[in-house]
N, C-alpha and C positions, 0 to 999 in steps of 0.2 A: 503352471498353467497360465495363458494370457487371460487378461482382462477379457470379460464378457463382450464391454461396449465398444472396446476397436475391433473384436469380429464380429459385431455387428453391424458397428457405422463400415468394415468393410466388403461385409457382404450385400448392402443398402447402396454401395457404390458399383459394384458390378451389376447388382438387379436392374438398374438405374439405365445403364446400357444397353441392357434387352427389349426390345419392343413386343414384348408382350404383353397380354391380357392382365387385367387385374385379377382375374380371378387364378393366373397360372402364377402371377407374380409372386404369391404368397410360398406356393409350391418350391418355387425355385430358388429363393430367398434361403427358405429352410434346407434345402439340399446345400446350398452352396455354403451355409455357416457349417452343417456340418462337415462337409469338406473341408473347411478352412480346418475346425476343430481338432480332427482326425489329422490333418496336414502339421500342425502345430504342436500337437502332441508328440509324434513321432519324432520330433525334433527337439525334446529333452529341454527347452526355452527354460529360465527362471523368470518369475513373477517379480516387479520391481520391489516389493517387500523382501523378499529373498535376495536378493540384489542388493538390497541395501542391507539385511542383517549379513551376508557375508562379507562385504565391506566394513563393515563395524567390528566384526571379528576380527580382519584382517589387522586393521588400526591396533586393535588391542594388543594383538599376537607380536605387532613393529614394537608396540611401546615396552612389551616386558622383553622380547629381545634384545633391545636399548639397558635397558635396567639391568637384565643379567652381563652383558658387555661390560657397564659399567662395574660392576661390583668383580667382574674379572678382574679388569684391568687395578683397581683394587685389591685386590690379596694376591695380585702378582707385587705390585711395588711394596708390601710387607713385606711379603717374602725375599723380594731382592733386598729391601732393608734389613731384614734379618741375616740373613746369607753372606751378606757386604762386612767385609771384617770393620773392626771397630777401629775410629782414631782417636 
């Protein structure tokens, strides 16, 4: 879900355009976040908390990838060291 205060500050920017009454202002402020709401939902967005714990996952996921490679490529050269007749 997004942040509250950017679909606020940007529905305070579209109200801002309309030359309406104060008193309808408030009306239409409210219709228009939730529009946004509804609009931004349906659109499956990540939260930048989320954003960032999948990227931290990701980081983690590279580094043991890294590690298991490594320890490949390690008991692959045993085993060609083993395999390798003796001199």
């Amino acid at each position: 879900m997004l942040d509250n205060s950017f679909l606020k500050d940007l529905s305070d920017r579209l109200v801002t355009l309309l030359p309406a009454a104060e008193s309808l202002r408030d009306d239409v402020r409210n219709q228009i976040e939730q529009t946004l709401k509804k609009a931004f939902a349906s659109l499956d967005l990540l939260t930048r908390e989320e954003f960032d714990a999948q990227v931290q996952s990701l980081e983690r996921s590279k580094q043991r990838i890294e590690e298991l490679e490594n320890l490949v490529t390690e008991l692959e050269e045993k085993l060609d060291a083993l395999n390798s007749p003796s001199k």
